[in-house]
N, CA, C and O atoms as a CHARMM CRD file, in Angstrom:
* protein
*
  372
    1    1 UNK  N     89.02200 141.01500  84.06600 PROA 1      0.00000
    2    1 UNK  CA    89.52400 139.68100  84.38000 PROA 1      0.00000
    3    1 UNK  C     90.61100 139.81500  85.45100 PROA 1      0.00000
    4    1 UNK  O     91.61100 140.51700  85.29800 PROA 1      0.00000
    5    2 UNK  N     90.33200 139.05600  86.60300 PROA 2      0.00000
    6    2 UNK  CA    91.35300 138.84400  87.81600 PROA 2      0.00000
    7    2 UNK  C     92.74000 138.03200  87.07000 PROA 2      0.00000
    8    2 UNK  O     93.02300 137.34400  86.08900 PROA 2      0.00000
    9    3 UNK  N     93.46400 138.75900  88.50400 PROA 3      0.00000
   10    3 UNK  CA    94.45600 137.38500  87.85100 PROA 3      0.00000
   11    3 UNK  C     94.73700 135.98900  87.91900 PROA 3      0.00000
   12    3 UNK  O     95.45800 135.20000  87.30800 PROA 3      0.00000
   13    4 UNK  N     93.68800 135.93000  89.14500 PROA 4      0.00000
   14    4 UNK  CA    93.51000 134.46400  89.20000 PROA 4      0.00000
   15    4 UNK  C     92.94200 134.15900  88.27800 PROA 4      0.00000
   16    4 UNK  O     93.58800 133.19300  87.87400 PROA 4      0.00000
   17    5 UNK  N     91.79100 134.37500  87.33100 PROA 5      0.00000
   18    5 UNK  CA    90.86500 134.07800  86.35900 PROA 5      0.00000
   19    5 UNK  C     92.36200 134.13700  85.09700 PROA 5      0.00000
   20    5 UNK  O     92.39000 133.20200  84.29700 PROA 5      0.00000
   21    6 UNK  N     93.04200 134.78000  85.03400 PROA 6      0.00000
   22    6 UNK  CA    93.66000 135.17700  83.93400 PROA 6      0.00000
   23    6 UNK  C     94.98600 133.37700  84.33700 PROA 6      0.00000
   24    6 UNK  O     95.71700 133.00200  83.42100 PROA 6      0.00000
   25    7 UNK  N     94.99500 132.91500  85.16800 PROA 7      0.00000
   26    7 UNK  CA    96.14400 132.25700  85.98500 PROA 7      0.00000
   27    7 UNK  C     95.56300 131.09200  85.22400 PROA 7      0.00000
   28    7 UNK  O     96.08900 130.45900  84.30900 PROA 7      0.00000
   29    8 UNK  N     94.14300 130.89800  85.88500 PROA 8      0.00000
   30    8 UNK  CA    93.14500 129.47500  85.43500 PROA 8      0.00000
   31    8 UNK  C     92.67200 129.71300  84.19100 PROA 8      0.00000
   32    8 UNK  O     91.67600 129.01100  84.01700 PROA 8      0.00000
   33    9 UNK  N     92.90300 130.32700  83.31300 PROA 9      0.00000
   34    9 UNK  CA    92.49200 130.31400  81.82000 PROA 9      0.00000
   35    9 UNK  C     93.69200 129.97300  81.42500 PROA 9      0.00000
   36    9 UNK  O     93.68300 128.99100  80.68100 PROA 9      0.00000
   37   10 UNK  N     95.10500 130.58500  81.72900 PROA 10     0.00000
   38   10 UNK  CA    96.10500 130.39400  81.08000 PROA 10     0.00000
   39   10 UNK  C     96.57700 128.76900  81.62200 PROA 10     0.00000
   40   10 UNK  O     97.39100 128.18800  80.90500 PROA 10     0.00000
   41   11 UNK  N     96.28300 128.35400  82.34600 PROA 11     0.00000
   42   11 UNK  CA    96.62900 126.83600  83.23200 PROA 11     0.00000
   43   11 UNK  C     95.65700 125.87100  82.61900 PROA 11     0.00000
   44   11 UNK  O     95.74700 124.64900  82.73700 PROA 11     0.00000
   45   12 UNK  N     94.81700 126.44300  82.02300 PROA 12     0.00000
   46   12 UNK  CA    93.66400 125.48500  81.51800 PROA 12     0.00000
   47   12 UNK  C     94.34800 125.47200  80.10300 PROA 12     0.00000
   48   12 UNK  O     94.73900 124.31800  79.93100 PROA 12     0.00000
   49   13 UNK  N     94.63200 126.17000  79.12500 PROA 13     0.00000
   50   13 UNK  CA    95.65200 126.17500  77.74000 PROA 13     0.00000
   51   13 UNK  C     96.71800 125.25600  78.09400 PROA 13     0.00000
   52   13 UNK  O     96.76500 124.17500  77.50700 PROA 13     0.00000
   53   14 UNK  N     97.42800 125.49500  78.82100 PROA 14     0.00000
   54   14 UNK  CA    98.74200 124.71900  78.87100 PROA 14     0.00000
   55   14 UNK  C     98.14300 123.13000  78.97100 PROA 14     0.00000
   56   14 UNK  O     98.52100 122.20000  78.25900 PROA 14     0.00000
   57   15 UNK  N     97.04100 123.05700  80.11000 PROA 15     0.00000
   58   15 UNK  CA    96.75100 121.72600  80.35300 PROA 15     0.00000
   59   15 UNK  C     96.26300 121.08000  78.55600 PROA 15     0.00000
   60   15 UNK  O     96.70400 120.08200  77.98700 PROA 15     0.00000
   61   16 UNK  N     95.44700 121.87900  78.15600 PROA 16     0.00000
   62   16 UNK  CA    95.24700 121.05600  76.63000 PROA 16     0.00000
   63   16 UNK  C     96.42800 121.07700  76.02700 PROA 16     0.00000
   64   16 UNK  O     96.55700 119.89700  75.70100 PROA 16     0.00000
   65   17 UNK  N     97.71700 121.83900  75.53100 PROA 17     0.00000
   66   17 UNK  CA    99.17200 121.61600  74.74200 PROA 17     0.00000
   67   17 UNK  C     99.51300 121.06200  74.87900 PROA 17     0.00000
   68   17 UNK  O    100.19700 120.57400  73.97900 PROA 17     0.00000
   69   18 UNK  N     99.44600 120.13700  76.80500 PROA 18     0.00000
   70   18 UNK  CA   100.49700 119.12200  77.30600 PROA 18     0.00000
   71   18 UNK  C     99.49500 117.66800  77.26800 PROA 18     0.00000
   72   18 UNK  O    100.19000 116.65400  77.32700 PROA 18     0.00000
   73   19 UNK  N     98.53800 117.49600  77.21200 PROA 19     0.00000
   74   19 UNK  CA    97.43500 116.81700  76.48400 PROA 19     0.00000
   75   19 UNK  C     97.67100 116.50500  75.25300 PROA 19     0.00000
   76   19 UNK  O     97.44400 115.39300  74.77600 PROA 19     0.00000
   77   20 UNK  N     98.11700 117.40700  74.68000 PROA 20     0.00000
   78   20 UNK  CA    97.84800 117.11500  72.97400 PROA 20     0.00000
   79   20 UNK  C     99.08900 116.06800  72.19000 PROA 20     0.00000
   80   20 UNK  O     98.97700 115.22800  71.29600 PROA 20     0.00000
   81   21 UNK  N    100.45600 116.62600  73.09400 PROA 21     0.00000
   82   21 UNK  CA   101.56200 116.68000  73.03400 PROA 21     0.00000
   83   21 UNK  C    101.62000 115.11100  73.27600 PROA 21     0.00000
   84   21 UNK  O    101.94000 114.38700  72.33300 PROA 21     0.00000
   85   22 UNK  N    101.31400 114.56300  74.53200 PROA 22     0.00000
   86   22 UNK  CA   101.49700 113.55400  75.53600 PROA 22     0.00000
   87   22 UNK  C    100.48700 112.35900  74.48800 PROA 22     0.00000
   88   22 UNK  O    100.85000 111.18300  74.52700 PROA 22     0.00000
   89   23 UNK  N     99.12500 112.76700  73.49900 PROA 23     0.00000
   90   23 UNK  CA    98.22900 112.02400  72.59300 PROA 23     0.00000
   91   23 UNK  C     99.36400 111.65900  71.50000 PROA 23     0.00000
   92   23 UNK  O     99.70700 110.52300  71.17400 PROA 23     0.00000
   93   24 UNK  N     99.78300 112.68000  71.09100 PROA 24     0.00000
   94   24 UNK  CA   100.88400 112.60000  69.98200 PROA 24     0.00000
   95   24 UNK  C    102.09200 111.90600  70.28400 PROA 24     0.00000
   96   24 UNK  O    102.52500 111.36700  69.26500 PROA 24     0.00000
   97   25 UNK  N    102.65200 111.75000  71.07100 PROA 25     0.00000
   98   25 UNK  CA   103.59000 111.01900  71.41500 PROA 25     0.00000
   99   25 UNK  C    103.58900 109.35000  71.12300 PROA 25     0.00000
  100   25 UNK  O    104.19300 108.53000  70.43000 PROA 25     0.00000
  101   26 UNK  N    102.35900 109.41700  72.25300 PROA 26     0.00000
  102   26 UNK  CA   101.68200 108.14100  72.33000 PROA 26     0.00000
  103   26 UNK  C    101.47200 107.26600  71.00800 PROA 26     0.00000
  104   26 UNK  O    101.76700 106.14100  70.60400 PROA 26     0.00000
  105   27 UNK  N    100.69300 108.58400  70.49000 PROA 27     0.00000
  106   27 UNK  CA   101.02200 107.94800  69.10700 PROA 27     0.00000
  107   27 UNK  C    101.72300 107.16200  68.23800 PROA 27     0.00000
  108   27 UNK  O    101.34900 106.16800  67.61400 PROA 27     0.00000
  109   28 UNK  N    102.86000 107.75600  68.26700 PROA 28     0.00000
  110   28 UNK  CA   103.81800 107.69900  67.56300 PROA 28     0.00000
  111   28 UNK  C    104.71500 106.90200  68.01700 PROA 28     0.00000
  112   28 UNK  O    105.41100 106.27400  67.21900 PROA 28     0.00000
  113   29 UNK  N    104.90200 106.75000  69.53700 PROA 29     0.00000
  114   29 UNK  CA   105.41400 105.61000  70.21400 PROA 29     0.00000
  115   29 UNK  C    104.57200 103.87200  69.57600 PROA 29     0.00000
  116   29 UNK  O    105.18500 102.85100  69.26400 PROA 29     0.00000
  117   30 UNK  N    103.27900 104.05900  69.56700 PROA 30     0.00000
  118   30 UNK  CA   102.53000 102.79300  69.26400 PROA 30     0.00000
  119   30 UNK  C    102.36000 102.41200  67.66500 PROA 30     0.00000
  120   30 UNK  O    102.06300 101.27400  67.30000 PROA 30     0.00000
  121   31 UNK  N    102.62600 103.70300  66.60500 PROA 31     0.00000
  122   31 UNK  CA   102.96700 103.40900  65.64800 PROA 31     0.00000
  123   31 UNK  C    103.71300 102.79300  64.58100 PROA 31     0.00000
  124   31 UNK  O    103.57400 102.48200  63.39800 PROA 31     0.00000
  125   32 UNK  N    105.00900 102.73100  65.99100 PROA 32     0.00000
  126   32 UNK  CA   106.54600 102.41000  65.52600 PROA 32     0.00000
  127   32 UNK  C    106.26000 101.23500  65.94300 PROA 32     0.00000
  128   32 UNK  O    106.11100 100.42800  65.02500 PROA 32     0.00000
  129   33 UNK  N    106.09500 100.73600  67.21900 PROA 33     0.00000
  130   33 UNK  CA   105.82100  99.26700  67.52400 PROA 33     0.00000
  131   33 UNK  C    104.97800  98.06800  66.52900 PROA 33     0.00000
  132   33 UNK  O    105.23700  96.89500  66.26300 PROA 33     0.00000
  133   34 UNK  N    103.87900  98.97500  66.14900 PROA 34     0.00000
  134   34 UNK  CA   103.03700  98.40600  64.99800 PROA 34     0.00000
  135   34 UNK  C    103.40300  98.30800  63.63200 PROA 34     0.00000
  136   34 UNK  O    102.74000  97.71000  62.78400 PROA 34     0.00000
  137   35 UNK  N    104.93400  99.16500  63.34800 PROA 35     0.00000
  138   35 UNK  CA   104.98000  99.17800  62.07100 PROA 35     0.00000
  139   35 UNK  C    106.34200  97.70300  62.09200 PROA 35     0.00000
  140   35 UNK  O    106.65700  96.87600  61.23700 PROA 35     0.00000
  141   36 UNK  N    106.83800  97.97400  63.52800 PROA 36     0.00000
  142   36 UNK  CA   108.02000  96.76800  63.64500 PROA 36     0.00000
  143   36 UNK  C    107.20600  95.58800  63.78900 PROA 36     0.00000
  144   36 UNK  O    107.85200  94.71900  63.20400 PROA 36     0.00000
  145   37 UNK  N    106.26200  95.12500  64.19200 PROA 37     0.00000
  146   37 UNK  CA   105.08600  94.10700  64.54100 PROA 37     0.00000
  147   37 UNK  C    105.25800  93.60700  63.16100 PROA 37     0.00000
  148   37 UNK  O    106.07900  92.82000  62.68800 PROA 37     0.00000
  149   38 UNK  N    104.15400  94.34600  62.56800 PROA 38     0.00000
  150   38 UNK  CA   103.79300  94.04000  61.07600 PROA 38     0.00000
  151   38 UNK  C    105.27800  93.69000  60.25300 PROA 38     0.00000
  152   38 UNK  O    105.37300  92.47300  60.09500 PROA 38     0.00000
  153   39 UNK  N    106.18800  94.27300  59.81900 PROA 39     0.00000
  154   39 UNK  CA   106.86500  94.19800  59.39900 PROA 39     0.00000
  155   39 UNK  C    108.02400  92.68600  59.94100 PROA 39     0.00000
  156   39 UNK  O    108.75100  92.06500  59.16500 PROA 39     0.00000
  157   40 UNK  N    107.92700  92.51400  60.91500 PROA 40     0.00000
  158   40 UNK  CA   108.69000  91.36800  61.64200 PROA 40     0.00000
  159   40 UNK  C    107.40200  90.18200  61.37600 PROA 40     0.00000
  160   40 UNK  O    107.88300  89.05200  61.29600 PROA 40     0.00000
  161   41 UNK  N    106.59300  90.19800  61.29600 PROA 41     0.00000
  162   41 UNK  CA   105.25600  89.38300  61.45300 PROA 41     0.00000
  163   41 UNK  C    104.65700  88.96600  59.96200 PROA 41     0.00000
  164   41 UNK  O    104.30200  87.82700  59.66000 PROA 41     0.00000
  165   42 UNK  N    104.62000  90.13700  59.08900 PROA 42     0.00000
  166   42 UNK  CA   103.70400  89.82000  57.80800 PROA 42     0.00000
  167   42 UNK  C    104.54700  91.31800  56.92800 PROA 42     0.00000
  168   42 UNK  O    103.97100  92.38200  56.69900 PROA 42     0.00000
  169   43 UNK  N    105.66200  91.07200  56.65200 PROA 43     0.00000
  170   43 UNK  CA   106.36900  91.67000  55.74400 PROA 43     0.00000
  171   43 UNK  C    105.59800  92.61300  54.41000 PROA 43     0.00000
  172   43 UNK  O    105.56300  93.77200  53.99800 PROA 43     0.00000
  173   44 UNK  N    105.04600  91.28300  54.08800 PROA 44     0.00000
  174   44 UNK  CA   104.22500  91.14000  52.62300 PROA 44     0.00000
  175   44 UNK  C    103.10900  92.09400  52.61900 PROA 44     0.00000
  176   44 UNK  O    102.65200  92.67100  51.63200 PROA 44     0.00000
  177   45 UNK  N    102.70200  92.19800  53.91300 PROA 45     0.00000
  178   45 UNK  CA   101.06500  92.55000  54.03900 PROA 45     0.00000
  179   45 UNK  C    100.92100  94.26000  55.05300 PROA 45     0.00000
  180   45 UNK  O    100.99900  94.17800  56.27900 PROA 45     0.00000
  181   46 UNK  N    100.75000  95.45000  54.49500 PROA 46     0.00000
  182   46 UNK  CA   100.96900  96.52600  55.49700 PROA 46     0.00000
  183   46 UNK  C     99.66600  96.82200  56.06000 PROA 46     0.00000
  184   46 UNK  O     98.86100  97.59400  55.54000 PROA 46     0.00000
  185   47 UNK  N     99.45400  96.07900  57.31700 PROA 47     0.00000
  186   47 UNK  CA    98.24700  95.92000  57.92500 PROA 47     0.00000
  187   47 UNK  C     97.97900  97.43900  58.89300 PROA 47     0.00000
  188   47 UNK  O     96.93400  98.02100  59.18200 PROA 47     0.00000
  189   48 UNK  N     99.67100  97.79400  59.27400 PROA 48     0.00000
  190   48 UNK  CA    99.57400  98.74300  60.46300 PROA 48     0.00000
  191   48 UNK  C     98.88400 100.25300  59.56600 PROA 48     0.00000
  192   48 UNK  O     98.53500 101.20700  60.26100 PROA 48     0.00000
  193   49 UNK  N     98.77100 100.31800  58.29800 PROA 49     0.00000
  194   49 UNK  CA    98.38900 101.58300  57.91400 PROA 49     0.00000
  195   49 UNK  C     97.12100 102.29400  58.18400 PROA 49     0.00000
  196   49 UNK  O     96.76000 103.47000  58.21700 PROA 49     0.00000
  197   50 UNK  N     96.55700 101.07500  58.37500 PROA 50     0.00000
  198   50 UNK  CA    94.84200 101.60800  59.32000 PROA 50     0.00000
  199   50 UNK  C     94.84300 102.48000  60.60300 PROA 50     0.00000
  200   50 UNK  O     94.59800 103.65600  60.87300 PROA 50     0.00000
  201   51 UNK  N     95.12700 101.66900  61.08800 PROA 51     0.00000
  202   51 UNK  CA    95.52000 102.62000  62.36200 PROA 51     0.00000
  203   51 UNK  C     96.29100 103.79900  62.33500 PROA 51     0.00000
  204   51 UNK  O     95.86400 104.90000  62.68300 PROA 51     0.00000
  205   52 UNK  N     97.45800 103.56100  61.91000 PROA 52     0.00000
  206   52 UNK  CA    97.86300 105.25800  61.57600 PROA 52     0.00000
  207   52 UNK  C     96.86400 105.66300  61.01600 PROA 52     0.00000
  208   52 UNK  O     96.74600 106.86400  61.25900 PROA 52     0.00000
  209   53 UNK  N     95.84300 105.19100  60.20600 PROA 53     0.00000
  210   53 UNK  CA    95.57100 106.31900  59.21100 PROA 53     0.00000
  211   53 UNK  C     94.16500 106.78400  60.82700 PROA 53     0.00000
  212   53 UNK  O     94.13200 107.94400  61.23800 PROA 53     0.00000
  213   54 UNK  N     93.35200 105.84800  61.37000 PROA 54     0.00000
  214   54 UNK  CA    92.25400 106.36800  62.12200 PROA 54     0.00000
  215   54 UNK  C     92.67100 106.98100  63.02600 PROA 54     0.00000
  216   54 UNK  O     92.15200 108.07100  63.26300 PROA 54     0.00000
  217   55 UNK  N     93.96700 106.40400  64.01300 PROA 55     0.00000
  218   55 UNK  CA    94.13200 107.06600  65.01100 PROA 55     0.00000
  219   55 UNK  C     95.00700 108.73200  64.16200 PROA 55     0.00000
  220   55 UNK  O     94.46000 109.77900  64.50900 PROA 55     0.00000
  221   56 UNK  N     95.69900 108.82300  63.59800 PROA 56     0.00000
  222   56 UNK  CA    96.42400 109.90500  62.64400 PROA 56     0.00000
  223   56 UNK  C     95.34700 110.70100  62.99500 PROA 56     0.00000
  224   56 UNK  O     95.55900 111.51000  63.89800 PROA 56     0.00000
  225   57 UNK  N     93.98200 110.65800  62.38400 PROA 57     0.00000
  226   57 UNK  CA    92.97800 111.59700  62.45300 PROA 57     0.00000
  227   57 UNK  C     92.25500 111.85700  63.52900 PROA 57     0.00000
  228   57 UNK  O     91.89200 113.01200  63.74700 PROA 57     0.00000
  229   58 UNK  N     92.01300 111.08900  64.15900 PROA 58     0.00000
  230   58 UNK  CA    92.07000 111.46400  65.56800 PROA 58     0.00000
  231   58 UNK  C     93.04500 112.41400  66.69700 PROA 58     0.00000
  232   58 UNK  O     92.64200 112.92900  67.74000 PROA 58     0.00000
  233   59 UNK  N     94.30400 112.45300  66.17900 PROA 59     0.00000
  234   59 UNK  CA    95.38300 113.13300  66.92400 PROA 59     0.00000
  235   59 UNK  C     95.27000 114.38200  65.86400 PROA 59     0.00000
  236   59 UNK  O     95.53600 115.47900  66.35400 PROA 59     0.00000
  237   60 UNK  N     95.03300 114.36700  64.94800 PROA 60     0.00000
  238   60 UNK  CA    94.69600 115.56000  64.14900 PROA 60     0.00000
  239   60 UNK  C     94.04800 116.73700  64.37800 PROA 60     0.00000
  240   60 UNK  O     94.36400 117.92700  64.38000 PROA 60     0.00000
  241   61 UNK  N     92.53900 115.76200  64.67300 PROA 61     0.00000
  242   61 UNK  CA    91.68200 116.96400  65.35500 PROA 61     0.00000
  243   61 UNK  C     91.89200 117.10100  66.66400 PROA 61     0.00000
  244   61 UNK  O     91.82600 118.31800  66.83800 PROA 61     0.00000
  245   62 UNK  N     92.10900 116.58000  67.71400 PROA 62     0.00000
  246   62 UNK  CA    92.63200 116.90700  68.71700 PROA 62     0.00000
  247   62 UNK  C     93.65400 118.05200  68.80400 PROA 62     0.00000
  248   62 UNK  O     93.75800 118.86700  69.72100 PROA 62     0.00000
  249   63 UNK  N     94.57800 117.94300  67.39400 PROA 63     0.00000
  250   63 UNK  CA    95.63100 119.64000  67.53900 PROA 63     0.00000
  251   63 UNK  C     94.61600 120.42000  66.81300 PROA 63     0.00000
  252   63 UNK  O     94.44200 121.38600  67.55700 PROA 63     0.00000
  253   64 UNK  N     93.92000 120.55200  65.89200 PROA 64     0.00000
  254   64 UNK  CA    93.04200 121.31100  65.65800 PROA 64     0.00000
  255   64 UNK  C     92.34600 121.68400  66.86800 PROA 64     0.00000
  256   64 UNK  O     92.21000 122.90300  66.96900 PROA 64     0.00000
  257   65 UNK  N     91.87800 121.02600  67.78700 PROA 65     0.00000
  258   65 UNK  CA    91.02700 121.70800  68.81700 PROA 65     0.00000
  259   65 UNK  C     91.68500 122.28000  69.55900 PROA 65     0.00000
  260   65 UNK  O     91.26600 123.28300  70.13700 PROA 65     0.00000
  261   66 UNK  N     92.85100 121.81000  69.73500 PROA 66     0.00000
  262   66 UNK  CA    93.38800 122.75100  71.27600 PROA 66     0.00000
  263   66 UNK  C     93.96400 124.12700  70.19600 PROA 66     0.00000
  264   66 UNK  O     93.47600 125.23600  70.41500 PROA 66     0.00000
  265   67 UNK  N     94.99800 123.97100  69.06000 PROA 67     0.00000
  266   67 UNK  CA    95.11100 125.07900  68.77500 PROA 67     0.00000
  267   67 UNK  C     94.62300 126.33000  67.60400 PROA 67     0.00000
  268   67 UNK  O     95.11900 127.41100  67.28900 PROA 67     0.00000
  269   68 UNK  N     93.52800 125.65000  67.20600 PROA 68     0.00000
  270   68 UNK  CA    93.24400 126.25200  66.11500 PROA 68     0.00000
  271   68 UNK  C     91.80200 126.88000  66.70700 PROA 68     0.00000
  272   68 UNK  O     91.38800 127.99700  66.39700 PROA 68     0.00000
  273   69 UNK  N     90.99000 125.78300  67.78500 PROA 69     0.00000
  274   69 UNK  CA    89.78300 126.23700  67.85400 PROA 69     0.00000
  275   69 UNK  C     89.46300 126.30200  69.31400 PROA 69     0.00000
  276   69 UNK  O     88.46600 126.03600  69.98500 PROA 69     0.00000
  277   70 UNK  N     90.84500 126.81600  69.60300 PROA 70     0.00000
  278   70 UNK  CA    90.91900 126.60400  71.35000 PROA 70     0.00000
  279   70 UNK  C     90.03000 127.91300  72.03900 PROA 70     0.00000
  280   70 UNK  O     89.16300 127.47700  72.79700 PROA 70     0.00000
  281   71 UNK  N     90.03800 128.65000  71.99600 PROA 71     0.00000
  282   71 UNK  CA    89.24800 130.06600  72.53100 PROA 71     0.00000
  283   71 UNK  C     87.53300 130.26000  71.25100 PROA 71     0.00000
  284   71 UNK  O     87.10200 131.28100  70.71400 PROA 71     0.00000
  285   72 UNK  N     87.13500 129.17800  71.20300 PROA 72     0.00000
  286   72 UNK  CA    86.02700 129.30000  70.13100 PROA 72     0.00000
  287   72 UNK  C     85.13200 128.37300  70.41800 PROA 72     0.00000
  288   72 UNK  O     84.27100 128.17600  69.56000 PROA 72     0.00000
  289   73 UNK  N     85.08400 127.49900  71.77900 PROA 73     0.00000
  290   73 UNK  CA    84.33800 126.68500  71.89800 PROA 73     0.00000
  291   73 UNK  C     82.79400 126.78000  72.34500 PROA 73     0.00000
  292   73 UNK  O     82.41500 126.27700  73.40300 PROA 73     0.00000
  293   74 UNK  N     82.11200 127.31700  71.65300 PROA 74     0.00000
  294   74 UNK  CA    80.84800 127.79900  72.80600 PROA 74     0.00000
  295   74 UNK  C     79.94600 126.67000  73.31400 PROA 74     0.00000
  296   74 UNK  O     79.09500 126.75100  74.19900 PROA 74     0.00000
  297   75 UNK  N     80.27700 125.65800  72.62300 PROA 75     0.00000
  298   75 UNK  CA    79.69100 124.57000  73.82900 PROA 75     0.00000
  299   75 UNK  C     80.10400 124.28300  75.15500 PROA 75     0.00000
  300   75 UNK  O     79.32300 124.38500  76.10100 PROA 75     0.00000
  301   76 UNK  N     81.17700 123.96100  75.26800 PROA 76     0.00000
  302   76 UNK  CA    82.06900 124.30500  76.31600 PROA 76     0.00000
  303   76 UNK  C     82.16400 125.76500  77.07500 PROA 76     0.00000
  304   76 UNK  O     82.09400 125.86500  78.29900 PROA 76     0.00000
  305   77 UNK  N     82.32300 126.81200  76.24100 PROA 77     0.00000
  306   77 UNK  CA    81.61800 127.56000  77.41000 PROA 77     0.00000
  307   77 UNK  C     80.68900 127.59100  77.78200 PROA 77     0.00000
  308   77 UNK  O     80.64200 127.76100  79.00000 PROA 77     0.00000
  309   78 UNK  N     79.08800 127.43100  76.90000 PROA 78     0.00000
  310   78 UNK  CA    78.05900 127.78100  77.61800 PROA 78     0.00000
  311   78 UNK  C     77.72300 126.47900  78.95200 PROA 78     0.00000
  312   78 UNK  O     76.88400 126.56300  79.84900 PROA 78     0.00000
  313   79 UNK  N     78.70100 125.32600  78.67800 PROA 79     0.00000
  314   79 UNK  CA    78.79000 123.88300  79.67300 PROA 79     0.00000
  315   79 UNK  C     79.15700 125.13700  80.83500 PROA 79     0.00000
  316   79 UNK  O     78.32100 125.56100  81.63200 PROA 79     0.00000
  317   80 UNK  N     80.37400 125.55400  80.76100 PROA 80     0.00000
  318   80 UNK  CA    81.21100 125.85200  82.10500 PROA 80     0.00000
  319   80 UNK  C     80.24000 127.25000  82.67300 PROA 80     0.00000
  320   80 UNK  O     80.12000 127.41700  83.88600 PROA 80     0.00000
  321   81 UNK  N     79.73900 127.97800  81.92400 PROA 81     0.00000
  322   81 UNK  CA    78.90900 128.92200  82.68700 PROA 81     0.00000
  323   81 UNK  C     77.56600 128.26200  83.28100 PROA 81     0.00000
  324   81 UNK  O     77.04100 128.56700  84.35200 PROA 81     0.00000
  325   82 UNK  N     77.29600 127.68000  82.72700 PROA 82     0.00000
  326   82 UNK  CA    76.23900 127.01800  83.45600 PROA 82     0.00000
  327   82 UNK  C     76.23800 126.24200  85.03500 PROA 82     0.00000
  328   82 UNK  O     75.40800 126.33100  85.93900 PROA 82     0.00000
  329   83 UNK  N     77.69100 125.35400  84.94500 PROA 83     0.00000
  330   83 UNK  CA    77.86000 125.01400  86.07200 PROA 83     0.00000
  331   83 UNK  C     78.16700 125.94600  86.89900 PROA 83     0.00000
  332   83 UNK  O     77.55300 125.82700  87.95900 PROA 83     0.00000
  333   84 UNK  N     78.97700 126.97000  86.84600 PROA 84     0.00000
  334   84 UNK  CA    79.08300 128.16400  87.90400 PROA 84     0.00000
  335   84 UNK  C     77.95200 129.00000  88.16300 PROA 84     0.00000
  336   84 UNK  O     77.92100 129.76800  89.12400 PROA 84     0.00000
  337   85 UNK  N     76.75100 128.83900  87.09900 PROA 85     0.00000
  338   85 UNK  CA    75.76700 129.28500  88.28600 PROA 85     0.00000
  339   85 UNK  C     75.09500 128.46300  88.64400 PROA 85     0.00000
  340   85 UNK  O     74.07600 128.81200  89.23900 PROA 85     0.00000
  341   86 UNK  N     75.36400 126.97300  88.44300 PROA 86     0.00000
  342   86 UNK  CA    74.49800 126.05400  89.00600 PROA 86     0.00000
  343   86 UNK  C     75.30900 125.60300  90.77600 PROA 86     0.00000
  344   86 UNK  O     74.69900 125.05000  91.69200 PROA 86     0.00000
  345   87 UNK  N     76.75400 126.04000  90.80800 PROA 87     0.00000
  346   87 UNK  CA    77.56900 126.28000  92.08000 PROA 87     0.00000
  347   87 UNK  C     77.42400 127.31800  92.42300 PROA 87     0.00000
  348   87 UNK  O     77.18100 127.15800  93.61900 PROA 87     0.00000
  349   88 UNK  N     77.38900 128.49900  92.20500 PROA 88     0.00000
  350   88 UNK  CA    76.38300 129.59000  92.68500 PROA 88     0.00000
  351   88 UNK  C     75.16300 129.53900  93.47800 PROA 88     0.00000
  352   88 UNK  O     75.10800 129.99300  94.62100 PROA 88     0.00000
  353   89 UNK  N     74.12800 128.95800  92.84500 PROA 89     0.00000
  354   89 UNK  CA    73.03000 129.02200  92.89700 PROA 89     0.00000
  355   89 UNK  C     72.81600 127.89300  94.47500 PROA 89     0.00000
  356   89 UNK  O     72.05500 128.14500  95.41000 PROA 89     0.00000
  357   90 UNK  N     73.66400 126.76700  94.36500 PROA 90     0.00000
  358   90 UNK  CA    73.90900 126.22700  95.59500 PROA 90     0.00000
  359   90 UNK  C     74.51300 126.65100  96.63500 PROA 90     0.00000
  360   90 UNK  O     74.10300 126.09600  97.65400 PROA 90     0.00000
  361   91 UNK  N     75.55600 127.62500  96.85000 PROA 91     0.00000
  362   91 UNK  CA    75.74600 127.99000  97.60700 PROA 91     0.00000
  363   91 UNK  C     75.36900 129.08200  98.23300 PROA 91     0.00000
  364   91 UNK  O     75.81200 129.31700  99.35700 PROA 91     0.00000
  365   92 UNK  N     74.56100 129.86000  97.66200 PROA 92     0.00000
  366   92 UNK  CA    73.65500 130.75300  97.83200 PROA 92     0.00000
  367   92 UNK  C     72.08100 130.38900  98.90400 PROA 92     0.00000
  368   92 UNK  O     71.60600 130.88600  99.92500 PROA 92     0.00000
  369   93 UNK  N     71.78300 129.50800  98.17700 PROA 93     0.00000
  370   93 UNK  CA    70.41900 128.97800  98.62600 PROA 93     0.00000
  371   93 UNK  C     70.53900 127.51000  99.20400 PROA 93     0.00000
  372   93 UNK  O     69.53700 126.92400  99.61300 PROA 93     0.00000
């Protein structure tokens, strides 16, 4: 492995952490709004727990993927090898 290859693998990780990070935030920024909504709006009634609970799991597996199953994807690789010899194969011929 070059070090450019070693540069763009390690730049491609960071890009999913700061992805994951920036989902989670978001999150949690729109959670608080929804829980002041509801709560200013319908006291009585805790409507915002849905959404935490779908989007919650959604931002869930998203940290599961980048860090638990981040170097294990073989769909994604066999996607990305394919296109490099399908850019190969074009610039070749």
């Amino acid at each position: 492995m070059t070090d450019t290859d070693e540069y763009a693998r390690a730049r491609k990780r960071a890009e999913a952490k700061y992805g994951f990070f920036v989902h989670a935030a978001v999150y949690a920024a729109v959670m608080v709004l929804l829980v002041l909504i509801n709560v200013l709006t319908l006291p009585g009634t805790f409507w915002f727990i849905w959404p935490l609970i779908g989007w919650g799991f959604a931002v869930a597996l998203h940290g599961v993927r980048v860090y638990l199953l981040a170097d294990k994807n073989v769909v994604l690789d066999t996607l990305t090898e394919r296109e490099l010899r399908h850019n190969a194969a074009h610039k070749t011929g």
